[in-house]
Structure formats: C-alpha cells, structure tokens
N, C-alpha and C positions, 0 to 999 in steps of 0.2 A: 504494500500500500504506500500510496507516494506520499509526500507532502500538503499537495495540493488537493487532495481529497479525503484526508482528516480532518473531522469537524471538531472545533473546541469550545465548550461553554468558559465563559470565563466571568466570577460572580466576585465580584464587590464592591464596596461602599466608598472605598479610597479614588476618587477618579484621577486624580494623578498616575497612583499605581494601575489603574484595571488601563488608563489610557497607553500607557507606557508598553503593557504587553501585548496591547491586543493590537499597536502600529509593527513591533516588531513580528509578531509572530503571522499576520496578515504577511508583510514583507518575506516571510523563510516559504508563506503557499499555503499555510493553513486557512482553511475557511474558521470563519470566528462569529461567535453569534459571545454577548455579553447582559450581564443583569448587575444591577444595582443593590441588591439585596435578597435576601435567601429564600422569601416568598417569588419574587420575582423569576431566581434564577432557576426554581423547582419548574416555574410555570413556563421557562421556556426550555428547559431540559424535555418538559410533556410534546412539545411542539418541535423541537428543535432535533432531536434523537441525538445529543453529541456521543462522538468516539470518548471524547477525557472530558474531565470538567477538573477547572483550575479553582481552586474554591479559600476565601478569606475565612480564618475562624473568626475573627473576633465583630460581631455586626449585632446589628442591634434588630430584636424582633426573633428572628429565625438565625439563629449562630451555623457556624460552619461545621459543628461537631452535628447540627441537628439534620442539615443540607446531607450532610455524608449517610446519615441513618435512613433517611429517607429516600436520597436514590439508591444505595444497596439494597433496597426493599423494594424500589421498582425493579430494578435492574443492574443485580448482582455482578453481572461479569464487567461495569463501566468503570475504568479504574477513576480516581478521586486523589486529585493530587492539592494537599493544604500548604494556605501560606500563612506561616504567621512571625506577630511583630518578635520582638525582644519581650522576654518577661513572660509570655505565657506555656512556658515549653510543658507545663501540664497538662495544659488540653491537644499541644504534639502526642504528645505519649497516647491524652487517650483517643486521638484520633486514628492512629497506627494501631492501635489493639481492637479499632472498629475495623481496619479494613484499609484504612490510606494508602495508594501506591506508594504515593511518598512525601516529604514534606520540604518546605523552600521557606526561609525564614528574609522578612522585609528589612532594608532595599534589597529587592533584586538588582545586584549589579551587574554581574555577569549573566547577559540573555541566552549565551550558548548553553550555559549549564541549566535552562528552563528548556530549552529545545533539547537537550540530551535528557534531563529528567523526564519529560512528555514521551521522544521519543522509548525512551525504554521500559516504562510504564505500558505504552499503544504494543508495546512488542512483547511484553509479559502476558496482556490480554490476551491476546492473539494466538499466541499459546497455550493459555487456560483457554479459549476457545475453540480451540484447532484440536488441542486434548479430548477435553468433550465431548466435540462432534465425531473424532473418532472412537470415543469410547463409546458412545449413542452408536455408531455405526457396527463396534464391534460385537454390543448386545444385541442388536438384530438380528445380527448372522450367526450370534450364537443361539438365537432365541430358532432362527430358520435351519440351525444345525438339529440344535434337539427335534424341532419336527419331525426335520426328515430322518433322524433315527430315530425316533420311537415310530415311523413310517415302514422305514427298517426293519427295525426289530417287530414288529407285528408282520410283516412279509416273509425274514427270515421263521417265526414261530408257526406261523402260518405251514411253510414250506416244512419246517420240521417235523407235524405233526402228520403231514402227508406220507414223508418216511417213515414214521413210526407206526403208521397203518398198511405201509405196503411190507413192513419186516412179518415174518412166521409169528407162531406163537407160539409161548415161549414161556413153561418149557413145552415141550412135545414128546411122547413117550409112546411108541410102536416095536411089538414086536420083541420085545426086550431089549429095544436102545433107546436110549432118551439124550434130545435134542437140547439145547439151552444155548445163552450167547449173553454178552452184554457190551453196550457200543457210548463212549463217552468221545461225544465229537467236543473237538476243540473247538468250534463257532455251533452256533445255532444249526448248521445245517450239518452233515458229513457226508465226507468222500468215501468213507467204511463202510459195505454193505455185508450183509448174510443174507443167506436165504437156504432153504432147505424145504424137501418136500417127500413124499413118501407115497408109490404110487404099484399098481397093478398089485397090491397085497404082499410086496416080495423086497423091491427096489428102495433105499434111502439116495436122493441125489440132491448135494448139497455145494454151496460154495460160500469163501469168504474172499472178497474183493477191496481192492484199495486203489481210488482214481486217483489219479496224480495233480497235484494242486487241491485247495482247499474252495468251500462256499458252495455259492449258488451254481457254477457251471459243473465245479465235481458232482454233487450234489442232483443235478439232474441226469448227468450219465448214470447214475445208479438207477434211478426211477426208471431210465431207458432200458436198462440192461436186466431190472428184475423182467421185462416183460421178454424182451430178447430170448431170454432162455428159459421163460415158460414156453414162448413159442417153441423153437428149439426141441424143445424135452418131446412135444406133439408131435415132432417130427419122427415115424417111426426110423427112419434109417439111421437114427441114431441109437437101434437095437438089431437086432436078425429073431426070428423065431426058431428056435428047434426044439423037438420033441413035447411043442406046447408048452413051453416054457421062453420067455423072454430073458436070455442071457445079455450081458457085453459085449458090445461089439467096438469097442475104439473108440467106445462114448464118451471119458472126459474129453480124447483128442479131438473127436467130431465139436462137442459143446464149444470148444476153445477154438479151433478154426473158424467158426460159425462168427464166433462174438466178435475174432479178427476184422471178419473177412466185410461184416458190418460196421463196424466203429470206425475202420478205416473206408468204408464207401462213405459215413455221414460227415468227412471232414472237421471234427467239432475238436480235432487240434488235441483232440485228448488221449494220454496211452492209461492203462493200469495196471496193475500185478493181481494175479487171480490164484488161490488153490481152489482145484473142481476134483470131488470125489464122488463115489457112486459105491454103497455097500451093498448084496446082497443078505436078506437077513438068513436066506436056507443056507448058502454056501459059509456065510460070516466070512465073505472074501471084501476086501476095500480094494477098487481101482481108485488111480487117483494122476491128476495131471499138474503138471505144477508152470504157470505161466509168470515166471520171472516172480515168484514171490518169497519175498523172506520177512521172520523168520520163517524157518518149516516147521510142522507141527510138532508135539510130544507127545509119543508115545509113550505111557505109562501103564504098566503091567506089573505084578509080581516078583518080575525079575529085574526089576526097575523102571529105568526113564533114559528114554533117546528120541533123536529125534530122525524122524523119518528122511531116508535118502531122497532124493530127485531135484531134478533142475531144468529148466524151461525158458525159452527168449519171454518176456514181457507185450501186451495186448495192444493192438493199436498201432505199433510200429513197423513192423515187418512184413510183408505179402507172402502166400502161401507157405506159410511154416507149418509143420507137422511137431505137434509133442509128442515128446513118450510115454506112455501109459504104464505105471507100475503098479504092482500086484503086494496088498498086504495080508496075511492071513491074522486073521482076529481073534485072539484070546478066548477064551466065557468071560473074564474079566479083566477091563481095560477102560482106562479116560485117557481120549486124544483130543488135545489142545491144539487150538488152533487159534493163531494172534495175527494180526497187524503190525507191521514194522514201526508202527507208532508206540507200544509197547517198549521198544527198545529206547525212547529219548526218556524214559522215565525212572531207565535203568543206570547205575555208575559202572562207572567203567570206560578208562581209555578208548578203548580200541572195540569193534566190533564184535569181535570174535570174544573178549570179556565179556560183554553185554551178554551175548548168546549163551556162555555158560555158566551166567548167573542165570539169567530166564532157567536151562537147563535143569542147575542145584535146584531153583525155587522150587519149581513145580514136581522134581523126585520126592521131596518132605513132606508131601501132599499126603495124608494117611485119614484111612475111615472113608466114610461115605462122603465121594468128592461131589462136588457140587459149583455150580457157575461161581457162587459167592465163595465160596471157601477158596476158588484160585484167585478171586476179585482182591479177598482181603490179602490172601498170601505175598500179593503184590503192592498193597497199601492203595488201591483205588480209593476205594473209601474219605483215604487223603487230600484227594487230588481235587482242587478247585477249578484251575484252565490247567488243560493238558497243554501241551507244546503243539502236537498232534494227534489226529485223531486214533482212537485207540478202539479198536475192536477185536473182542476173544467170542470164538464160539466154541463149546467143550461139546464132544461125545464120548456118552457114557453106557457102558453093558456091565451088568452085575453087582452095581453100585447103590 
C-alpha cells in the first residue's frame, strides 16, 4: 500500500499542532481527513473509515484514552497512534495497555519519525490483518477438510462393510474341518481377502489373497476377484469326472491361470500374491498352488510345525504361466495356518528369514484346542491398534 492511498484521521484541539501535521503529512501523499475534538473525531472516523488515527490525549469532553476505547470497539484491527504533552506519561502507559500502536510525545519535531511511526504501525496492521484473513482462510479448509473426511470415512465404512458381507462365515465346520480366519486391515478398506467354500459334498476350495497396494483400488480387486472365482469354480473343466466321483484335475493351477489371465485382460494396473488350495474330505488329500505368496502356511501336527514347500510367479504380471500343483496328505489331526505377508511387519527381526522363524517358533507352542483367536493372541493382535499393513490369517483345523 503506497502512501498516497492511506487514509489518516488526525484529532485534536491544538490547531497549531493538528495544522502542522496534517500540511506535512498531506505533502509525504497521505490522504488526511482531521477533527477538533474527540466527539468530532469518533464522528468522522464513522464516515471517514481511516487506515491510523493520530489521536491527542489530553482534550477536553471526550479525552484521547476515551477516542482509543471507542474505536477498538468499532474497529479492533485500526491501529491508534497517541500524542501526548510533557507530564502526563500516565495516561501513555494507560493508553498502550488499551491497545496504542504507539505513542509521540509534543512538539513533534522531527516529522520523519511521525511518518516512520505511522508507517510501521499501517505495517503491523496489515499483518495482524493478512494473519487473520489467513487464518479465517485456513479454518475453512480445515472446516472443508473435515467434511470431506468424514465424507470419506462414511464411503470408506461404507465400502468396508460390503467386504465384510462378501467374506465366508466364519467359523465354518464340514465334514470334520472347520474353516475360520480373521483380517485386521490397516485402513478402513483391505487388500486381504479369504474366501472359502465347500461344494458337491466332498470338495473344500479355498484361498487367501493379498492385492498389492492399499485402499479403495486394492480393495475393489478383491470384491472382483471373490466373484472371478466363484465363477471359475462353475467352470466344470476345472474338475474331470471318473468313476462318479469329481476328482483334481490341475485345479489350483487352472483357478490361478484363470485369475491371471483376467486381471491382466482388465488393465487395472494391479498384481497380487494368492495361496489357492482345494482339500478332498474322503481322500484328506490338500492340492494347493502357490502364486508368489509369502509367508507359506504352517503346518502343525503332532510331530510338530513346518511350513509347507512351494513357490509360484505372482498374479497379474506374467502371461501364460502355468503353477505347480502340490500334493499334501493330511493328518486326522492338524491346524494349517495361513497369513499375509503383512503379518510379518508386526514381527522383530532383522532380516526376513528371522521374521519367518519366529512366525514358525510362535505358532509350534500352539497347544490344546487351537483356534482363530488363540493364534490371534499368540501373536499379540489383540494389541494392535493400526497395523502397518494389512494382516490376514485364515487357520484350518481337523481334530481340534
């Protein structure tokens, strides 16, 4: 702001002194509007809207201590700059504890140092102004941030509660194996899915899945990908028939090419790591295919705790890949665990290979009737307020 378009009231009863300033300070480009006394100066302050008001304490009627209460109660951010004679430096003090920018005591003899005082006073304003207005600016857009999360977060809860209707139930118990899982996403949505299903009276076909990236886009390739391989599973050629009996036929590896061979026709930029297994309950044989996923499950039986061999390229990235199909025979009694690599950021340990065989130790000391919760606790879920990542275990159990 220049000179020449700062307005100045300048109020008092001295016309020698009010003439004095208000020739010079007209001369430096200020616009000047003047009063006589402090009824006067209040009533052209109403009409006039100055930037600073130059104000006399000591007037008879309306004093300068009174001129100063009165405009900071119109109009708090005008700064109020007092002049007063020799002798009353009491009503200085109390007009600085009202708010005074600042004070000039009469003769003003040097007018530069009334143009530096003004000046610096219109530049203090201007920045308690310019504060303000951005702080007014900054609660808006906090006030329009919170909207739009809590917009959010009802969209995200929204979304989650749709996942939570498209998961199994849980637990589930056919056959003599019982299903169970539990999935603590680290946002409102997750990239961890399970699913599991149990079909022609014989068949368990199940998987746990981990999309790469977090939110809403992982988040939706699962809801895509439960239906993918329901359809899929419809698909008889992912069985043969003999002797009236639906056996294996290269079924995780068919399921697992299928899901490729899709996620890479929809472009959606997205890969995941998949374990897909398929039990017979007459044979108690587990096929199982393993698409780039770690860790691998645990096998825990009687003779201890290991974890299941195999290894697999990862979904979504590669064209016509064929997995291997491994064969495990099944106990009467056994819990096989099955985690999320997210599992492992909750774990200490250097290096990977640590991680994995503390998972490994945790879940051998698993004793009595294991159960979702009793691996949940053995690894301190329970603890856990935000995961790093999303963390999902599914356990299958026989005999238990």
């Amino acid at each position: 702001m220049g000179a020449d378009s700062r307005k100045l009231l300048i109020i008092d009863d001295d016309a020698l002194v009010r003439e004095s300033m208000v020739a010079y300070l007209e001369d430096s480009g200020y616009v000047i509007a003047e009063a006589t006394s402090g009824q006067e100066g209040l009533e052209r302050f109403d009409s006039f809207k100055p930037d600073l008001v130059l104000s006399d304490l000591m007037m008879p009627n309306i004093d300068g201590l009174a001129v100063l209460e009165s405009i900071h109660t119109i109009s708090p951010d005008t700064p109020v700059i007092v002049i007063s004679g020799v002798g009353v430096m009491n009503d200085v003090v109390s007009a600085l504890r009202q708010g005074a920018a600042d004070y000039l005591t009469k003769p003003i003899v040097d007018m530069e140092m009334l143009v530096h005082s003004i000046d610096r006073a219109l530049e203090r304003s201007e920045l308690i102004t310019q504060n303000r207005r951005y702080r007014e600016e900054l609660e808006e857009k906090n006030k329009e941030l919170s909207r739009n999360l809590r917009i959010f977060e009802r969209d995200q809860k929204a979304g989650r509660e749709v996942q939570k209707r498209l998961l199994p139930p849980n637990p589930v118990t056919r056959s003599g194996y019982t299903f169970s899982y539990h999935i603590h996403p680290s946002l409102y949505l997750s990239g961890d899915f399970i699913d599991y299903a149990y079909f022609l009276d014989r068949y368990f076909g199940f998987y746990l899945t981990d999309v790469a990236g977090h939110g809403a886009s992982s988040a939706f390739v699962t809801i895509w990908l439960k239906y993918l391989v329901r359809n899929l599973m419809r698909d008889k050629s992912v069985f043969k028939q003999s002797n009236e009996d639906f056996v294996f036929n290269d079924g995780p590896n068919l399921l697992l090419q299928g899901i490729n061979r899709e996620l890479i026709a929809t472009r959606l930029n997205n890969h995941l790591t998949s374990f897909h297994g398929n039990i017979d309950s007459k044979t108690h044989k587990l096929h199982y295919a393993v698409g780039g996923h770690l860790p691998m499950p645990i096998m825990l039986a009687d003779d201890g705790a290991r974890y299941l061999e195999g290894k697999g390229k990862p979904i979504g990235i590669f064209s016509n890949v064929d997995w291997k199909v491994y064969e495990e025979n099944l106990p009467e009694k056994f819990a096989l665990v099955l985690f999320s690599d997210g599992v492992l950021e909750i774990l200490p340990g250097e290096t990977l290979q640590d991680k994995e065989a503390l998972l490994l130790e945790t879940v051998s000391k698993l004793k009595g009737a294991i159960t979702i919760d009793v691996v949940c606790d053995a690894l301190g879920m329970p603890d856990i307020d935000v995961a790093p990542d999303d963390i999902a275990i599914m356990l299958i159990t026989r005999g238990h």
